[in-house]
C-alpha positions in Angstrom: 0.0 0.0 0.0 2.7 2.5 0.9 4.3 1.7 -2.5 1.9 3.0 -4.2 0.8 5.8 -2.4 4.8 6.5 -3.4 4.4 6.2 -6.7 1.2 8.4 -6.8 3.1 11.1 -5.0 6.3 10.8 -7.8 3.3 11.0 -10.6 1.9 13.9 -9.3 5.3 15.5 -8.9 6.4 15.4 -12.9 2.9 16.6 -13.4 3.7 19.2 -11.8 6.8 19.7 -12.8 6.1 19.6 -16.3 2.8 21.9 -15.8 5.6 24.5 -14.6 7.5 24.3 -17.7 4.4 24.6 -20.3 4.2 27.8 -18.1 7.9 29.1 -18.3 7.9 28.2 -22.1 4.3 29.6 -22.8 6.2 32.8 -20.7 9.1 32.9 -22.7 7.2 32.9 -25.8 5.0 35.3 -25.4 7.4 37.9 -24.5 9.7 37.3 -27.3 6.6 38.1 -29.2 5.5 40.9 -27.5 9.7 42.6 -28.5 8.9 41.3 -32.0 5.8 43.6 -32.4 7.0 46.3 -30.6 10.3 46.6 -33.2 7.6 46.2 -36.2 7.3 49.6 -38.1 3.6 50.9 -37.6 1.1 49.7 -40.1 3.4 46.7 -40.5 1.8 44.4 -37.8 0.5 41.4 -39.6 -2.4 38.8 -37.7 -0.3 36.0 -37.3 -3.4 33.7 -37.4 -3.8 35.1 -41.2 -0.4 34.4 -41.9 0.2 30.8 -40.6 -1.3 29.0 -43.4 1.2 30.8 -46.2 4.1 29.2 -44.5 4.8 26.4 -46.0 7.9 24.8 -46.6 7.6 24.6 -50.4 7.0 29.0 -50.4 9.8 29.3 -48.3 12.0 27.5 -50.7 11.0 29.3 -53.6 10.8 32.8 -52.5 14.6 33.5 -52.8 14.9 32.2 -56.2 11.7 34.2 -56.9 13.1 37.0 -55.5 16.5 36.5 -57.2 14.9 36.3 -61.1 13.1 39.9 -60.1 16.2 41.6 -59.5 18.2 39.8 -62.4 15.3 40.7 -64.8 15.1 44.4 -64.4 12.5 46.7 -65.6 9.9 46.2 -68.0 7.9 48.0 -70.5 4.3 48.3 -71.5 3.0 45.4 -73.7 2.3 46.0 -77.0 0.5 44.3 -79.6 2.6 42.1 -82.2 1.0 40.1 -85.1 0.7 36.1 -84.5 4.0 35.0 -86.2 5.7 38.2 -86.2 9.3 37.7 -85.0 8.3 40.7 -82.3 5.6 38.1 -80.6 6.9 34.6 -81.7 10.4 35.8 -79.7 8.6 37.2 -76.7 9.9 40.8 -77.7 7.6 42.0 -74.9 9.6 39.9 -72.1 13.1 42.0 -73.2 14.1 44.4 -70.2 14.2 48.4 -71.9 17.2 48.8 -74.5 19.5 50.7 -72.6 19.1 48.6 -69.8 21.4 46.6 -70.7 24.0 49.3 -71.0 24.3 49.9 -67.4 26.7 48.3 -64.9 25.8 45.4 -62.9 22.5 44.9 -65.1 22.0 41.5 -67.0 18.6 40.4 -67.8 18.2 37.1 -67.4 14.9 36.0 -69.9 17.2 37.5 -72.9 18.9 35.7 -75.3 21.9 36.6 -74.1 25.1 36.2 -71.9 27.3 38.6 -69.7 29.1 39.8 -73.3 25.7 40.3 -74.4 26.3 37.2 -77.6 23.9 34.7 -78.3 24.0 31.8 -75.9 22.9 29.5 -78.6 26.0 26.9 -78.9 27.8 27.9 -82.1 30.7 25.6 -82.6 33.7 25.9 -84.5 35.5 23.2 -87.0 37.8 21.9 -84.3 34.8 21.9 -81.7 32.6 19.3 -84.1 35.6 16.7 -83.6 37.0 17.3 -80.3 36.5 14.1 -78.0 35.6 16.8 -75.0 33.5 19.6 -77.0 33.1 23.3 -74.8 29.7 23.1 -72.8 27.6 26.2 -73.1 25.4 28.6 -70.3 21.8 27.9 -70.5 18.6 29.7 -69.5 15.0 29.2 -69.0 14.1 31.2 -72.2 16.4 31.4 -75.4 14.4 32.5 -78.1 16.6 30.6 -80.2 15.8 27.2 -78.5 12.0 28.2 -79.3 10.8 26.8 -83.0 8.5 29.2 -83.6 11.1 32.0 -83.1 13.3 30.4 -85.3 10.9 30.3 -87.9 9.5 33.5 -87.7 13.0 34.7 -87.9 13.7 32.5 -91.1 10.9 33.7 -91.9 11.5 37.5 -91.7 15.1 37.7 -92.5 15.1 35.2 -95.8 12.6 38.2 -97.6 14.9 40.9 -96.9 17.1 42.5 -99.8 20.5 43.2 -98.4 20.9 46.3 -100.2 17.7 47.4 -98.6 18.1 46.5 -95.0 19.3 49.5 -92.3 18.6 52.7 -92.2 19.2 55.6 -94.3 19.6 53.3 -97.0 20.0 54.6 -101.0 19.6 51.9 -103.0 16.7 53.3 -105.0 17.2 51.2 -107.9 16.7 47.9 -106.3 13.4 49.7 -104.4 12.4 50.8 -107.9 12.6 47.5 -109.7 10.7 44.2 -109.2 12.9 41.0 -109.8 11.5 37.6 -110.7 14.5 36.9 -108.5 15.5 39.0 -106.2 18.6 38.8 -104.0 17.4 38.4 -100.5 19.4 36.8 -97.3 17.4 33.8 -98.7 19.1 33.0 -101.5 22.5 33.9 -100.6 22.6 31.6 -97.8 20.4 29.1 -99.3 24.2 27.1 -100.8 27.4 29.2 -99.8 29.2 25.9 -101.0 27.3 25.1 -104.3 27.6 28.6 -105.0 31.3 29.0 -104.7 32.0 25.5 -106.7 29.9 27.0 -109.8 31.8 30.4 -109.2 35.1 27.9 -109.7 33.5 26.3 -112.7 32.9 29.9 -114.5 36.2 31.1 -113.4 38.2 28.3 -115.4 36.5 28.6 -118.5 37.9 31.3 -120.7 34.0 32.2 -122.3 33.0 33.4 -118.8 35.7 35.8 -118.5 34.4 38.6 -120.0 36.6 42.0 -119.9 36.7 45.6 -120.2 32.8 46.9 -121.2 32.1 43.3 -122.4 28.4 41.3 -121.6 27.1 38.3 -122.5 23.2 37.7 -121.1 22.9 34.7 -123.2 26.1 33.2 -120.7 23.5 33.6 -117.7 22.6 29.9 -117.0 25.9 28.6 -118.5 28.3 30.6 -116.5 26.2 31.1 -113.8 25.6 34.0 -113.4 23.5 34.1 -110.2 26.3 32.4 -108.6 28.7 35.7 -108.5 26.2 37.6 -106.4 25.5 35.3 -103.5 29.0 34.4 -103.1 30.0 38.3 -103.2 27.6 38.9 -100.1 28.7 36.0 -98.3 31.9 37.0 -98.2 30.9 40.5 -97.4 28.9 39.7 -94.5 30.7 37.0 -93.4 34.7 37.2 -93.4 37.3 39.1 -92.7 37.4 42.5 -95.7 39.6 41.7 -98.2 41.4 44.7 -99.8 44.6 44.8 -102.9 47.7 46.7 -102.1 46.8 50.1 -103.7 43.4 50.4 -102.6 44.1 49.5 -98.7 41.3 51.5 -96.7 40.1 51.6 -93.1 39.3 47.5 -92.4 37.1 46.3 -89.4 38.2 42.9 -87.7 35.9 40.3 -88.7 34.2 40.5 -85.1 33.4 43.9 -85.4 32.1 44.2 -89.3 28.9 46.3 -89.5 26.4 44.6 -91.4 24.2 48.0 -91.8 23.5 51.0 -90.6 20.9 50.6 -88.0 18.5 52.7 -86.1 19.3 53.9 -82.9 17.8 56.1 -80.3 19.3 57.6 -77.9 18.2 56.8 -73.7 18.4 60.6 -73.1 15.6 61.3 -75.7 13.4 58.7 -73.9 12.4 56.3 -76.9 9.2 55.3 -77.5 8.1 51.1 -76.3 7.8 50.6 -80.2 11.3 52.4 -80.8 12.3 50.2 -77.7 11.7 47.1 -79.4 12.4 48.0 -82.6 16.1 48.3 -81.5 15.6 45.0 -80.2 14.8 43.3 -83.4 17.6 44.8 -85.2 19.8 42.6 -82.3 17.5 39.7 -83.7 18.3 40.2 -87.0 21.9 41.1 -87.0 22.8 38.0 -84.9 20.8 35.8 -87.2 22.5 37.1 -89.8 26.0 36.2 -87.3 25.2 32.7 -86.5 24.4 31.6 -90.2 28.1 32.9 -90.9 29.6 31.3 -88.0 28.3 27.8 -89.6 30.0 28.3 -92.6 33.5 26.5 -93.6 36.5 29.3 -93.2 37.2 27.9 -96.5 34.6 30.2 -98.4 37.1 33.3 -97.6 37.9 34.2 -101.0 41.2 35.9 -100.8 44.8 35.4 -102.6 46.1 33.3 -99.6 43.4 30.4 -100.0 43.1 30.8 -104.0 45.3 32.9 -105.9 44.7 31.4 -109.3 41.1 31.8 -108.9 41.5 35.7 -107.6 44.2 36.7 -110.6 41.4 35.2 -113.3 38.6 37.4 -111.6 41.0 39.9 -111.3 41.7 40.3 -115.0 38.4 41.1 -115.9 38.7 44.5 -114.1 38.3 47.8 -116.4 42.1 48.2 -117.4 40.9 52.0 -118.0 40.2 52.1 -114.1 43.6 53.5 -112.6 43.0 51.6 -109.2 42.0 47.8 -108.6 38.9 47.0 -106.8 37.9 44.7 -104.0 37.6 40.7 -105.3 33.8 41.3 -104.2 32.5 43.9 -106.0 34.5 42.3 -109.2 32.8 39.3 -108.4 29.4 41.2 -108.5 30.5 43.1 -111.6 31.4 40.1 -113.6 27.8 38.2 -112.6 25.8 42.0 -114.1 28.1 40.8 -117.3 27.1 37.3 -117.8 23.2 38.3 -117.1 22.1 38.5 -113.3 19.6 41.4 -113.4 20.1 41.7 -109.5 23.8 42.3 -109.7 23.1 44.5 -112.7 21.2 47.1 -109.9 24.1 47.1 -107.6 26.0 50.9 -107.8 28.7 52.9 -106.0 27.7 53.2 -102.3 29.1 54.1 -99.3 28.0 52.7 -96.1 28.7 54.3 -92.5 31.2 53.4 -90.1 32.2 50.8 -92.4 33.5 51.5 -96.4 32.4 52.5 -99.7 31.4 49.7 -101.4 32.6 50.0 -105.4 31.0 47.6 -107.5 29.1 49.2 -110.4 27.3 46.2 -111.4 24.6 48.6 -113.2 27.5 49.6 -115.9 26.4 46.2 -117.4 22.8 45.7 -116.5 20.2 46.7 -118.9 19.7 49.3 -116.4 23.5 51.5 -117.6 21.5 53.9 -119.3 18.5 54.8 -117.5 20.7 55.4 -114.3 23.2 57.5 -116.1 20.5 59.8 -117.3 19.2 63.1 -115.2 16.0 61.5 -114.3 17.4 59.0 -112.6 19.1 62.0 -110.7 16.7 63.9 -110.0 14.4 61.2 -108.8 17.1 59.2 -106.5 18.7 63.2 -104.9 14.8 63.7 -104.6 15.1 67.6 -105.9 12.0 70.2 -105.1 8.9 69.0 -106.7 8.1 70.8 -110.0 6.1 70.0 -113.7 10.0 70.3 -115.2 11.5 67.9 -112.8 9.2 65.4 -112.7 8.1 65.3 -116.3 11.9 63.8 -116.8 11.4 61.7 -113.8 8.2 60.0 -116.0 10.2 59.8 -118.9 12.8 57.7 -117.0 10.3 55.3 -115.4 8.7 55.1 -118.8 11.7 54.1 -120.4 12.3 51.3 -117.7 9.4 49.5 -118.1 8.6 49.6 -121.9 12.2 49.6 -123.1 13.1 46.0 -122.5 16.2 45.1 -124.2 15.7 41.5 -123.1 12.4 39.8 -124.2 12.5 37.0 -121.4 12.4 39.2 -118.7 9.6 41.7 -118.0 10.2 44.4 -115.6 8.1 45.9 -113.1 8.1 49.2 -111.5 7.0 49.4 -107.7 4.9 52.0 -108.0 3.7 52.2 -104.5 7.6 52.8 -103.9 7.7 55.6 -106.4 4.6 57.8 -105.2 6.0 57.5 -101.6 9.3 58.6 -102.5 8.4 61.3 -104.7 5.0 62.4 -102.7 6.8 62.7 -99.2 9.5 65.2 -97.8 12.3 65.3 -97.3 13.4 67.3 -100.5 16.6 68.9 -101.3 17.9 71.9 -103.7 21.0 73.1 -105.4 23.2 75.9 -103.0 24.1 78.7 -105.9 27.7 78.8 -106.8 29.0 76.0 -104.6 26.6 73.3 -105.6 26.0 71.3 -101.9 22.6 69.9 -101.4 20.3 71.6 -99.5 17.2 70.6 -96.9 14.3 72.3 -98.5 12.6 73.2 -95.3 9.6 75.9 -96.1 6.4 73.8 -97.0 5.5 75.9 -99.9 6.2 72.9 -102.5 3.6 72.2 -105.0 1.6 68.7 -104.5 1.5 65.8 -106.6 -1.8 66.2 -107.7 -1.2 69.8 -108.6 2.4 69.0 -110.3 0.0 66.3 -112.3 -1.8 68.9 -113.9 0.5 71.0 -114.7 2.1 68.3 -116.6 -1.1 67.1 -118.3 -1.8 71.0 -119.3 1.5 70.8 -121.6 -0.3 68.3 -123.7 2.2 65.9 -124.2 1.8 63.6 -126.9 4.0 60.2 -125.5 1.7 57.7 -125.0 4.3 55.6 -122.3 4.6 59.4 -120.0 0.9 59.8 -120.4 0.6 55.4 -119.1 3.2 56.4 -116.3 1.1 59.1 -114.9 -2.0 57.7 -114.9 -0.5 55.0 -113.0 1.2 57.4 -110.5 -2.0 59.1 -110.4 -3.9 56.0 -109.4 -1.4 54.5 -106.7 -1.2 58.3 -105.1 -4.9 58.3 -104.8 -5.1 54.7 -103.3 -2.2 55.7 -100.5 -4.2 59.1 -99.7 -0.5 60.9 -100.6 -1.8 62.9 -103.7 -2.6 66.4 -102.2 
């Protein structure tokens, strides 16, 4: 009996010992609580009976990695609204941090295509990579647009319709706006076989027919001699290697890394662009490393230079002008000698400079069936754009008329992209002739006459050529359908 009034007494004991300690703890607790408020800011307090239930382990792991992708990411922009396909929605344009973001130290987006160096992070290996036993591993993201299918193809898409000699800004290639190919060059077909193309440039090259000299042309050598051929390979070269230049004619050369393929638009962060001017700097990125990454899968091989074939370069090279007191670049002999044999887009290519890079020489158009329109002062008053008047533009009509109803070569029709020509004639900027020094001029009073009035004028001469009276009335229609004839 006494044992277990004993054992009663040591129950009763941890009971109460252990009642003491819920107490100290439950003590302890609640004045740790009662600091933790009274350090919380006012209006800060939370109800921790509201809060509880959000603490879950799996939140509590992902909120630093959360928080982590917010800082890396930076600031965003309004949304706009791209076309379905367009390469602006189909590579998430609207996910890109602002422009000049990027420009400021410490700042890397992370859901762009791009590393620290700010280069595509798309693996693009090299020759010696493809058959190395330990190739170089590459960063990876989330989000590549390049790793997404349908921005690849919108990009294909996009970039295979654009003419070369039309892409950038402030670009003067008026003849290849003016004229509608059956084929066109376009990034398309110049990087649609680099290789094939070079090995029918070797073919022409060692066959005496297709080496045609001095002012000489053959069309009918267009299929045989491949004409085509010359052009692609040209650009290839242009766009893709290192600037090749002879002794006497050395200019200013880029490294290969830093070639500018155009002259792009750019807007400056102190004159606060616009979203749309935002991204629209953005797609030039898109577009100019496209245009990178299609090079950098291309055999070194395709340089065409003395060093890898000087055989092939002194042939090209002897069908140079010998009247010319200075050799030109192998490219824009390459492009001369394809207007020769019969490529009606190397027969639009002319004299051009292009900034922060070179001039570019070939004068392609010499041996087009273009060499006299362009030489004539229509075609300069229309391409310097002078100030609108019945005088100027009834030459201007003459010239267009002349392009599309004197075709020297029956198997090709030409077309004139009319749309092109009201828009270029229609909209300001114009220029004028400085007296005595003869510099070019911004005509900048709004005094001009209109196109519909300039029209009229025209018509009240009573001109009796039936192909200037078919030009206007088709410049008359296309200015009324684009709303730009008053």
């Amino acid at each position: 009996m006494r044992q277990k009034i004993n054992e009663k007494k040591s129950v009763s004991w941890w009971v109460w010992i252990g009642g003491i300690g819920i107490v100290l703890l439950g003590s302890v607790f609640l004045l740790l609580l009662r600091d933790n408020n009274s350090n919380t800011p006012p209006g800060l307090k939370t109800d921790l009976t509201l809060q509880t239930p959000e603490l879950s382990v799996p939140d509590i792991l992902v909120s630093p990695n959360t928080l982590q992708v917010a800082v890396e990411t930076g600031p965003t922009l309004p949304p706009l609204e791209f076309p379905p396909g367009s390469v602006e929605e189909a590579c998430g344009l609207n996910d890109f941090p602002p422009y000049h973001y990027r420009e400021e130290d410490g700042n890397r987006p992370v859901n762009t295509p791009f590393n620290r160096e700010w280069k595509w992070l798309i693996p693009i290996k090299s020759k010696d990579d493809r058959h190395s036993a330990n190739p170089p591993t590459y960063p990876k993201r989330d989000w590549i647009p390049f790793e997404s299918e349908e921005c690849v193809a919108a990009l294909e898409k996009h970039i295979n319709a654009i003419n070369p000699y039309l892409w950038g800004a402030n670009n003067e290639n008026h003849l290849f706006a003016l004229v509608v190919l059956d084929e066109p060059i376009t990034f398309g077909r110049i990087f649609a076989d680099p290789t094939g193309d070079f090995r029918r440039v070797q073919d022409a090259l060692s066959r005496s027919e297709c080496l045609l000299r001095g002012d000489e042309t053959n069309w009918e050598l267009k299929d045989t001699c491949h004409a085509e051929a010359f052009l692609n390979y040209a650009l290839v070269n242009r766009f893709c290697y290192e600037p090749y230049w002879p002794d006497d004619t050395q200019v200013f050369a880029l490294p290969r890394d830093g070639v500018v393929l155009r002259n792009r638009t750019y807007y400056w962060k102190e004159d606060n662009p616009t979203t749309e001017q935002d991204r629209f700097m953005w797609k030039q990125d898109l577009e100019d490393d496209w245009v990178r990454m299609k090079c950098e899968g291309l055999d070194p091989k395709l340089e065409f230079n003395p060093d890898h074939y000087p055989t092939l370069v002194a042939l090209l090279e002897s069908t140079a002008d010998p009247t010319k007191k200075r050799s030109k670049n192998v490219r824009d002999l390459l492009i001369e000698l394809g207007a020769r044999l019969g490529d009606d887009a190397a027969g639009l290519t002319r004299r051009f400079y292009r900034e922060f890079s070179r001039s570019y020489n070939e004068e392609g158009s010499k041996y087009g069936r273009f060499s006299d329109v362009v030489t004539g002062r229509g075609w300069w008053l229309f391409a310097s754009k002078r100030e609108p008047s019945a005088e100027n533009y009834v030459e201007i009509f003459s010239m267009l008329a002349r392009v599309e109803s004197d075709n020297v070569d029956p198997r090709v029709e030409i077309q004139i992209d009319w749309q092109y020509v009201v828009r270029h004639l229609c909209s300001p900027p114009y220029y004028k002739i400085q007296p005595f020094t003869g510099r070019s001029l911004l005509v900048e009073n709004d005094e001009r006459l209109s196109c519909k009035e300039i029209v009229h004028d025209i018509r009240l001469q009573g001109t009796t050529s039936q192909a200037l009276l078919s030009a206007l009335e088709k410049f008359e229609q296309v200015a009324l359908e684009l709303e730009v004839f008053e």
